[in-house]
C-alpha positions as CSV (number, residue, x, y, z in Angstrom):
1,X,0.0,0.0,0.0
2,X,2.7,2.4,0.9
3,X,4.3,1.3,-1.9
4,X,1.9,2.3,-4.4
5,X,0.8,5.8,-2.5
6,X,4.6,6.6,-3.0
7,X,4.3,5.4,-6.8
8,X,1.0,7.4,-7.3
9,X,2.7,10.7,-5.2
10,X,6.0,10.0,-8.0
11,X,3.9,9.7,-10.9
12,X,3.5,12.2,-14.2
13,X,-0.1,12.5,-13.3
14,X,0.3,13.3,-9.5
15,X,3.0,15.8,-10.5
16,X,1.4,17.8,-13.4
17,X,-2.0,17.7,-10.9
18,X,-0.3,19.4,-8.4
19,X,1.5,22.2,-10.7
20,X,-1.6,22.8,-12.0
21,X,-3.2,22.9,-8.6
22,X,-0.2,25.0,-7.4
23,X,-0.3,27.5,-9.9
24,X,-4.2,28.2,-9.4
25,X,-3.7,28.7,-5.7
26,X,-0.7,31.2,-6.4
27,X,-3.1,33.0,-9.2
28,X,-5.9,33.6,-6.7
29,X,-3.2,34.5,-3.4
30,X,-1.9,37.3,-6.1
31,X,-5.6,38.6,-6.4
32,X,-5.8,38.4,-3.0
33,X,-2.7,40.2,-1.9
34,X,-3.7,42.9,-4.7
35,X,-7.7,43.5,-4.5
36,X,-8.0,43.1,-0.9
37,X,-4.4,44.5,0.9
38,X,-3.3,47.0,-1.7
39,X,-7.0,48.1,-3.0
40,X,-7.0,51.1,-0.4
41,X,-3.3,51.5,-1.4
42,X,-3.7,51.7,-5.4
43,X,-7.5,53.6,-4.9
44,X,-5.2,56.3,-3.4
45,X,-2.8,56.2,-5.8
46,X,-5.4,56.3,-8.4
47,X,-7.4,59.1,-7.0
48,X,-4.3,61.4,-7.0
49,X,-2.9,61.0,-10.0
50,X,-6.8,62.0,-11.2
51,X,-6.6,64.6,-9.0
52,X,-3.7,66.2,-10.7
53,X,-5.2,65.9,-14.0
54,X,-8.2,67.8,-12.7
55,X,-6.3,70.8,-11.2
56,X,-4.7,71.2,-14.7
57,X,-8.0,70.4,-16.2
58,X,-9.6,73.4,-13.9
59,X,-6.8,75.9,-14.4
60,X,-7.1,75.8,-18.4
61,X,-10.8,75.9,-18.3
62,X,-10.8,79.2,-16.0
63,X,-8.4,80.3,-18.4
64,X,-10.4,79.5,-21.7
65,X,-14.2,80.6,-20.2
66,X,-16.4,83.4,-22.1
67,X,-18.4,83.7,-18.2
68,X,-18.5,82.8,-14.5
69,X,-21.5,80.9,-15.4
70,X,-20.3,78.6,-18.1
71,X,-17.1,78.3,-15.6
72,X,-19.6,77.0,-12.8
73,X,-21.4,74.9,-14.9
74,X,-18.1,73.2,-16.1
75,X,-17.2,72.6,-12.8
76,X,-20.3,70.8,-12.3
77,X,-19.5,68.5,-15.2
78,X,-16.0,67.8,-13.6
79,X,-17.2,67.1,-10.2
80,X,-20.1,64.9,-11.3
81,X,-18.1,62.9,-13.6
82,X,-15.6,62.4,-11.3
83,X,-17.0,61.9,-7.8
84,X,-15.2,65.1,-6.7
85,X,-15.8,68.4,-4.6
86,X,-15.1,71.9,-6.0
87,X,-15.2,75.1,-4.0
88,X,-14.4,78.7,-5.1
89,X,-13.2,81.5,-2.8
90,X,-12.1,84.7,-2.8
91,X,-9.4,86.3,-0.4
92,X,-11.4,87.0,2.3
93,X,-12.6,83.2,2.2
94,X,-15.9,83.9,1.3
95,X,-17.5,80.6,-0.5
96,X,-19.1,81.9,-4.0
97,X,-19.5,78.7,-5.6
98,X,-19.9,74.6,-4.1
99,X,-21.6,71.7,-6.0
100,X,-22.6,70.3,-2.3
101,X,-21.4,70.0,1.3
102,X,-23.5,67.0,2.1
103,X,-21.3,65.0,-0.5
104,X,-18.4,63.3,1.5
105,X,-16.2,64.0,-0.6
106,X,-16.6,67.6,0.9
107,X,-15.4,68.6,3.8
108,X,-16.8,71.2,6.1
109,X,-15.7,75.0,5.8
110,X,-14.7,75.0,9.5
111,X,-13.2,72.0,8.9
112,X,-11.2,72.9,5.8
113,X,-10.5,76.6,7.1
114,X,-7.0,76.7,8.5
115,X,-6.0,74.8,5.1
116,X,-7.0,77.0,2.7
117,X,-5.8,80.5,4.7
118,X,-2.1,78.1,4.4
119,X,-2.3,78.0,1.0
120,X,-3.4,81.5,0.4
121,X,-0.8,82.7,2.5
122,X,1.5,80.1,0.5
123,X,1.4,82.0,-2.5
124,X,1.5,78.7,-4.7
125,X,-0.3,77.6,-8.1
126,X,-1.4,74.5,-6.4
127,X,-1.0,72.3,-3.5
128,X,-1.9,68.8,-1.9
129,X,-3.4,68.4,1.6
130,X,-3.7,65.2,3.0
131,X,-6.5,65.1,6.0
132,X,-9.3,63.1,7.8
133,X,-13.1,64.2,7.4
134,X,-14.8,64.7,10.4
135,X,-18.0,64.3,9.8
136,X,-17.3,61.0,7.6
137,X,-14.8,60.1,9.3
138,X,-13.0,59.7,6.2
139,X,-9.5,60.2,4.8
140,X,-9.4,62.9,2.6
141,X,-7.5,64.6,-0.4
142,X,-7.9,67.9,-0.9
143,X,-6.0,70.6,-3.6
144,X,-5.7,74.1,-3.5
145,X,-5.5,76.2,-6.9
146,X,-4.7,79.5,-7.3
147,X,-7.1,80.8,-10.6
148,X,-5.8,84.7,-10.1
149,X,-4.4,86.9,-7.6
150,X,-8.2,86.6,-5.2
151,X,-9.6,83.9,-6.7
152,X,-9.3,80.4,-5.4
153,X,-10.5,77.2,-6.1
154,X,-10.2,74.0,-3.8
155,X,-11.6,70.4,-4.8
156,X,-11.5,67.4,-2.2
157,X,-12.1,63.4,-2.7
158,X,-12.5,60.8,-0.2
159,X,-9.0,58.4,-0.3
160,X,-11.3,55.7,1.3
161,X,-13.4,53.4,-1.4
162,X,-17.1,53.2,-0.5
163,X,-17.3,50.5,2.3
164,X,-20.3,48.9,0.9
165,X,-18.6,48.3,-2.6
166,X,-15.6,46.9,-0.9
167,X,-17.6,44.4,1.2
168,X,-19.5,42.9,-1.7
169,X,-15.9,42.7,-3.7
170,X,-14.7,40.9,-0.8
171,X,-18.0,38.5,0.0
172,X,-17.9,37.6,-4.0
173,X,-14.0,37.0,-4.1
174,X,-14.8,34.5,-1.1
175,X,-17.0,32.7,-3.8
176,X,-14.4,33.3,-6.7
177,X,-12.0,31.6,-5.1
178,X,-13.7,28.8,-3.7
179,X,-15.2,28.1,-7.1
180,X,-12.1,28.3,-9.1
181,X,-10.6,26.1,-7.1
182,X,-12.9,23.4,-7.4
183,X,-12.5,24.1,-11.1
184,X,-8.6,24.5,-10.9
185,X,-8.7,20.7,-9.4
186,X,-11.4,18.9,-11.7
187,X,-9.9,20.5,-14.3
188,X,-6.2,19.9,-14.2
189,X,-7.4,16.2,-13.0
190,X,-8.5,16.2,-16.4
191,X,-5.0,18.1,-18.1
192,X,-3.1,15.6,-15.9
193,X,-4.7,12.7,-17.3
194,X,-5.0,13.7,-20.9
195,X,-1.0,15.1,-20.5
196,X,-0.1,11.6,-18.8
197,X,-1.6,9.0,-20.4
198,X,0.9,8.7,-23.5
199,X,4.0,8.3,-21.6
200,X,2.3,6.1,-19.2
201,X,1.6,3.8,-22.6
202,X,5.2,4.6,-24.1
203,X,6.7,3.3,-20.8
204,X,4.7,0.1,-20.6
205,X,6.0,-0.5,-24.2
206,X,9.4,0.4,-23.1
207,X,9.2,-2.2,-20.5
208,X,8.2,-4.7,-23.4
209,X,11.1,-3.5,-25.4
210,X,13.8,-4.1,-22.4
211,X,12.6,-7.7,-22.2
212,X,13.4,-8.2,-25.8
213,X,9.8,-7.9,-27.3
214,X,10.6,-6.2,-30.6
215,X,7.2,-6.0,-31.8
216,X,6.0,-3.7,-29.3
217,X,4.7,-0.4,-30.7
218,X,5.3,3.0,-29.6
219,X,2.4,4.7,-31.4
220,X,-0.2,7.1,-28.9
221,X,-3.3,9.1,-30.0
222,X,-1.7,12.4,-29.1
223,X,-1.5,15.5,-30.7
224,X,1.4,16.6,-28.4
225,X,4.2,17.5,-30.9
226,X,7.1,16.4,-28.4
227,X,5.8,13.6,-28.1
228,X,4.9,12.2,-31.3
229,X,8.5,12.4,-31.9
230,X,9.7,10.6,-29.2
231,X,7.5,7.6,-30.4
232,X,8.8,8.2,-33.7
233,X,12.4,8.2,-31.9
234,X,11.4,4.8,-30.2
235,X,9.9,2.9,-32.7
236,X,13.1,4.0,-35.1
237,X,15.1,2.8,-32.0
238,X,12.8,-0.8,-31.7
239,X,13.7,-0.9,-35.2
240,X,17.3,-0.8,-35.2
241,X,17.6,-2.7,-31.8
242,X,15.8,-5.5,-33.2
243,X,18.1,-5.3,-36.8
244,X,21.4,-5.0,-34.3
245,X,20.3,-8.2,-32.1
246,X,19.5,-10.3,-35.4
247,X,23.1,-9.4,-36.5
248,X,24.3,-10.2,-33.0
249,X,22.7,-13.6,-33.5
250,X,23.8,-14.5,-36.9
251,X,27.7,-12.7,-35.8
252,X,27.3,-15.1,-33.0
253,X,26.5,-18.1,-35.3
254,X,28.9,-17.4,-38.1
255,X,32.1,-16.4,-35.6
256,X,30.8,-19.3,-34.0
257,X,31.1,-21.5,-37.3
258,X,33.7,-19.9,-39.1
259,X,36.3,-20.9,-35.7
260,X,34.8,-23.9,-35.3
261,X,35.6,-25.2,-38.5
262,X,39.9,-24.5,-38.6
263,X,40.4,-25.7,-35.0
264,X,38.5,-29.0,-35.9
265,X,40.4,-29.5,-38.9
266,X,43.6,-28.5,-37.2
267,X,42.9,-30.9,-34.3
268,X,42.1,-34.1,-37.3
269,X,45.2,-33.4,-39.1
270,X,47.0,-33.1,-36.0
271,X,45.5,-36.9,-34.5
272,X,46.1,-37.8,-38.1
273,X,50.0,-36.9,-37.8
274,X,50.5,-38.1,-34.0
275,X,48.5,-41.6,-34.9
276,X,48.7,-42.7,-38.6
277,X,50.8,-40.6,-40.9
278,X,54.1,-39.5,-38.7
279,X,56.2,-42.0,-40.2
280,X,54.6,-41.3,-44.1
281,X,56.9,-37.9,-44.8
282,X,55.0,-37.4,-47.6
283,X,51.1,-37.1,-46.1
284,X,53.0,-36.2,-42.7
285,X,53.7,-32.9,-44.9
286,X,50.5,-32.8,-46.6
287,X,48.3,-33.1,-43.3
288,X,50.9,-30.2,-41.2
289,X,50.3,-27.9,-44.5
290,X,46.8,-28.0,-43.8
291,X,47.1,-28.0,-40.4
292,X,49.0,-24.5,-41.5
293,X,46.7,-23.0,-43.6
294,X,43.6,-23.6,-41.5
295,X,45.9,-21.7,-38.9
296,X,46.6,-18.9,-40.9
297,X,42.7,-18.6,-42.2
298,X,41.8,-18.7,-38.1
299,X,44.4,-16.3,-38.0
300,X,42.7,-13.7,-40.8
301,X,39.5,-13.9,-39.3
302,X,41.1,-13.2,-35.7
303,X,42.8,-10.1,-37.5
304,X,40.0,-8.9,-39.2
305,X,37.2,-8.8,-36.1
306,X,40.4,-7.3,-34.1
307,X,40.7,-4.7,-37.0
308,X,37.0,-4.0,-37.5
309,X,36.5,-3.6,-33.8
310,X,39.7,-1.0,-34.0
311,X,37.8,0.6,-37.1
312,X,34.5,1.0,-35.5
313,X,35.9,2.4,-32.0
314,X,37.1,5.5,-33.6
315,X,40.6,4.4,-32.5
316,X,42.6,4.0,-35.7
317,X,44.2,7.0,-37.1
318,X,44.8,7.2,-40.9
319,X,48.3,7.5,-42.0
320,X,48.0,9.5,-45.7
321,X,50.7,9.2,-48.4
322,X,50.6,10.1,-51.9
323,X,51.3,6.5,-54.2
324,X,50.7,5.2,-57.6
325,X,47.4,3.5,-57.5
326,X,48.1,1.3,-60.5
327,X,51.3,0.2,-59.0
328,X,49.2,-0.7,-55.6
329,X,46.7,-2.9,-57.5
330,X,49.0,-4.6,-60.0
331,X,50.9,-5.7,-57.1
332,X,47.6,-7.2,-55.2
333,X,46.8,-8.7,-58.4
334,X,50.0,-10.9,-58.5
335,X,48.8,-12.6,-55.1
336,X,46.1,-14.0,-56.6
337,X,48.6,-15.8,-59.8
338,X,48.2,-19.2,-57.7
339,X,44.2,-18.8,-58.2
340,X,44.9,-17.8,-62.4
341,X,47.3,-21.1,-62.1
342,X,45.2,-23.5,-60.3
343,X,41.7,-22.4,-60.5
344,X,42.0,-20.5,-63.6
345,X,40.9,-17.5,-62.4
346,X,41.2,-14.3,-64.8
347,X,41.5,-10.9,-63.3
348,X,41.1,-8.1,-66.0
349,X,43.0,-4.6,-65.4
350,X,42.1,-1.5,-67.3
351,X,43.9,1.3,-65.9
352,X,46.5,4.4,-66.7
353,X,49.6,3.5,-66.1
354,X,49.8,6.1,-63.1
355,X,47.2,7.7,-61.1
356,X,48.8,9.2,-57.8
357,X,46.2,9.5,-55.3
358,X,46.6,10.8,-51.5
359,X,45.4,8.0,-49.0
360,X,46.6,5.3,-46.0
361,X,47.8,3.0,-48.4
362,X,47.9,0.2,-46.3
363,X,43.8,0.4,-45.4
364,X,43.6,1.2,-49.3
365,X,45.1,-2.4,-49.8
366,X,42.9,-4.1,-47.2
367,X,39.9,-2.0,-49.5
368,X,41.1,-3.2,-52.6
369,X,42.6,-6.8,-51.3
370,X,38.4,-7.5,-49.5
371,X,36.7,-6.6,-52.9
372,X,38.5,-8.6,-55.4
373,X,38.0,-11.6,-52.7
374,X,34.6,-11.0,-52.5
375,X,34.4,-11.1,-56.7
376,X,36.3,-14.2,-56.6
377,X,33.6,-15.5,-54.1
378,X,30.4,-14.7,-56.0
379,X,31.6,-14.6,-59.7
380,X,30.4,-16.8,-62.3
381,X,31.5,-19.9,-63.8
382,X,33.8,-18.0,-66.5
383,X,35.6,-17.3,-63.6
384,X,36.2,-13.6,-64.6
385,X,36.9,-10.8,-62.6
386,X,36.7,-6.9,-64.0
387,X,39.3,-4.2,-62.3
388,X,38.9,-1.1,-63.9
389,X,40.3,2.2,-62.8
390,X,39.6,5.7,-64.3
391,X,40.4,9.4,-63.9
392,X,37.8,12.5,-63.6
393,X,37.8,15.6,-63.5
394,X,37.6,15.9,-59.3
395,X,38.2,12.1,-58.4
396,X,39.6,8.2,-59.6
397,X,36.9,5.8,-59.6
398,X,37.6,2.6,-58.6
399,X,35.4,-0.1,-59.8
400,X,35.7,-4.4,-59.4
401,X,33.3,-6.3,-61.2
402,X,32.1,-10.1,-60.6
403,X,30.1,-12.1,-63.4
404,X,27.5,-13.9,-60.7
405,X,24.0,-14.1,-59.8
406,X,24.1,-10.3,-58.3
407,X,22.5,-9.3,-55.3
408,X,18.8,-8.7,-54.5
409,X,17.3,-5.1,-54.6
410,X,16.1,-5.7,-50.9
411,X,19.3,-7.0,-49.6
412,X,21.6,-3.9,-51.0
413,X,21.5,-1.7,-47.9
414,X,22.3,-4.6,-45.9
415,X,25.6,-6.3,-47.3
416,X,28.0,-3.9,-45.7
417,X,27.1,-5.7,-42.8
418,X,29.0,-8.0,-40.7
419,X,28.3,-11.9,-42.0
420,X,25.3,-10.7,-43.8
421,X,24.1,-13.0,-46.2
422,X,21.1,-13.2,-48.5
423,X,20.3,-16.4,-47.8
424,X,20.2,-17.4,-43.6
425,X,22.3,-20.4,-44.3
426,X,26.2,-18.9,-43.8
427,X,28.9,-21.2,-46.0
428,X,32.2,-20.7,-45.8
429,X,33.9,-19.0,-48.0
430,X,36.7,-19.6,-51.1
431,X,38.6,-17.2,-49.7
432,X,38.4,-14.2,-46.7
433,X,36.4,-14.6,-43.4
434,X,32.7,-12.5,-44.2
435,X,33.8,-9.7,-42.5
436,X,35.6,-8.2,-45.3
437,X,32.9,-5.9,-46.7
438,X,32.0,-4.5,-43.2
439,X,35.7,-3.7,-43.4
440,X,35.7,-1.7,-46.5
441,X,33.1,0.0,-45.4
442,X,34.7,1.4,-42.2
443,X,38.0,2.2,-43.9
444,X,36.3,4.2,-46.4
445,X,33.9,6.2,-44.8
446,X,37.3,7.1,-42.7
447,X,38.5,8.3,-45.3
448,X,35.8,10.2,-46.6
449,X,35.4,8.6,-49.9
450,X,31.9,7.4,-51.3
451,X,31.4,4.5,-52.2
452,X,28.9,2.3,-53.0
453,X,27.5,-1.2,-55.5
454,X,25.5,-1.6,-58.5
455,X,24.2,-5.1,-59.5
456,X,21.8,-6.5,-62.1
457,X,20.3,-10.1,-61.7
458,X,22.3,-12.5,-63.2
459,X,24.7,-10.1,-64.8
460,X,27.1,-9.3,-62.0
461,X,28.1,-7.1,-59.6
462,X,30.2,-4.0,-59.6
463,X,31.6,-2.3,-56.1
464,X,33.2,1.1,-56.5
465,X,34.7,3.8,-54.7
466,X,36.0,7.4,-55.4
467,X,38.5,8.5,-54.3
468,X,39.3,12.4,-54.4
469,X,42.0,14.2,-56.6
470,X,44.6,16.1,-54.6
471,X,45.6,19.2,-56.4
């Protein structure tokens, strides 16, 4: 149980619920905190700044007026139209013009007296008293404007919002808040839920993946943008996961096979030599030759998973030297006489006589060395294998042709891989160890240099690679 409340309290949904939640409550404190502390506070603020605008407003219509009469009845327009209290005096403090003394935003001559002999003694074009109402018992702003040498005006406002407006703002906010949080938590239940629900799915499928379950599927009816590319992430990711552990598998199988196979021979021929043949020189020979050769093929395959695990690292560094490519191929070429001898092989060379070309010459071998192999692996029964090399304007193209079945359209993009093989069934080869176009492929793209293989059913196949001019 404790368990699972802790799960629950961890989980997306609990978390985005309660940041929703959270950010509600802080929305309605900040109402709070502003319309009920800092109402008085900003209503005074308000007022005064108004109140300034109104003295200028006074001062350019006393200015501007035809009559006392249309003056007064401007003033009554101000005062209506913005809950204010005008007076006019003259020196002597006489009152010849008030809209109403009743209105509390007046105050009481008596009251207001000692202020406005200050400011007439004060000699000022305006001035701000701040002051409290007696008979509202309200604070109160009041400004004095000078309109000529004996002529005064003086306008008051209450600084204090009407206490029956400010009770029903407070009783209703009681019931805003109340009510938006109810909504604040159905709702973001809902947002929580509706937010949640596709990663909750995606993770259920990633615990499918983990246990090896490739045909899991990461798609979610969402229209979440983020999201919908982190299934499409996944599901790429399912994809090449499952791809990667079929290779392990059939890398596993083949390795498997491929060692198998020498160390049993090596171990017959070497029973054969202790038990039958040691005193036979002749087949005593014969068996330790093949004891050696099924060595030195155990030993290539060793070499080449060392150098491909090297290559695929990022460890090996490329050691570039300018060198006649023809030179490099015709001396590969004469290797492979004991195959024209014995097997009658052909190997066909068209090529300049020099093409000097700028790359590790010894991975450039092991390029050239694991593409005629593989032609002599899959060519046809003429036996014949194409090596032609030609000059362009910005690179040498490099191409090595077999005369056999070709490869499938489907299986194209797949035979740089290690041991892959069209057909599940992995034979061992005439010559190499099925890592050799895995190989190639690592030592060019070092390198830089495309590469790539055309092939028509039936017709042959024709690797290449370019490789760019220096200048």
């Amino acid at each position: 149980m404790k368990s699972k409340m802790k799960r629950f309290k961890n989980s997306i949904n609990s978390k985005i619920w309660f940041y929703l939640i959270l950010f509600s409550f802080l929305i309605l404190i900040f109402l709070w905190f502003f319309q009920i502390l800092f109402l008085s506070s900003y209503y005074e603020w308000r007022k005064a700044k108004n109140m300034n605008q109104l003295v200028n407003k006074i001062i350019v219509n006393y200015n501007q007026m035809d009559s006392l009469d249309d003056f007064f009845q401007k003033l009554d327009e101000i005062s209506f139209q913005n809950g204010i209290c005008v007076e006019l005096t003259i020196e002597n403090n006489m009152v010849s013009y008030t809209n109403s003394f009743m209105n509390r935003e007046c105050l009481k001559n008596g009251t207001s007296k000692e202020y406005k002999e200050d400011f007439i003694k004060s000699n000022k074009i305006s001035k701000k008293y701040t002051m409290i109402n007696p008979q509202f018992k309200n604070k109160t702003l009041m400004y004095g404007i000078k309109l000529d040498d004996s002529f005064y005006a003086f306008i008051s406002t209450s600084l204090v919002p009407i206490d029956s407006t400010i009770s029903i703002l407070q009783s209703q906010f009681i019931y805003v808040t109340i009510i938006v949080l109810i909504l604040s938590l159905i709702i973001s239940y809902f947002i929580s839920k509706k937010l949640s629900r596709p990663i909750e799915e995606i993770t259920i499928s990633a615990k499918e993946l983990a246990k090896g379950n490739y045909n899991t599927d990461f798609s979610t009816k969402t229209d979440i943008i983020e999201i919908q590319e982190l299934t499409n992430t996944l599901n790429t990711t399912k994809l090449e996961l499952a791809k990667t552990d079929e290779l392990r598998r059939d890398l596993m199988a083949n390795v498997s096979h491929d060692l198998k196979t020498p160390l049993t021979m090596i171990k017959a021929y070497a029973e054969m030599v202790r038990d039958l043949t040691y005193k036979n020189k002749k087949k005593r020979e014969a068996n330790l030759n093949t004891i050696i050769d099924e060595t030195d093929r155990l030993n290539a395959l060793v070499n080449d998973i060392l150098s491909l695990s090297v290559m695929e690292s990022k460890m090996l560094v490329l050691n570039k030297e300018r060198f006649n490519l023809t030179e490099l191929i015709q001396t590969i070429i004469k290797r492979y006489e004991i195959f024209s001898q014995t097997l009658e092989y052909e190997f066909i060379i068209t090529s300049p006589d020099t093409i000097m070309i700028e790359a590790d010459k010894q991975k450039l071998e092991q390029v050239i060395y694991n593409l005629i192999n593989n032609a002599i692996n899959y060519t046809g029964d003429d036996k014949k294998i194409y090596i032609n090399v030609r000059k362009e304007m910005d690179d040498t193209t490099v191409e090595i042709t077999d005369t056999g079945k070709g490869i499938l359209e489907e299986d194209i993009n797949s035979i740089w891989d290690k041991y892959y093989k069209s057909q599940k069934n992995h034979q061992r080869n005439t010559v190499g160890t099925g890592l050799g176009l895995a190989i190639v492929k690592q030592i060019l793209e070092l390198h830089q240099f495309e590469y790539g293989v055309h092939s028509q059913k039936n017709k042959g196949t024709t690797f290449y690679f370019k490789i760019k001019n220096f200048k």
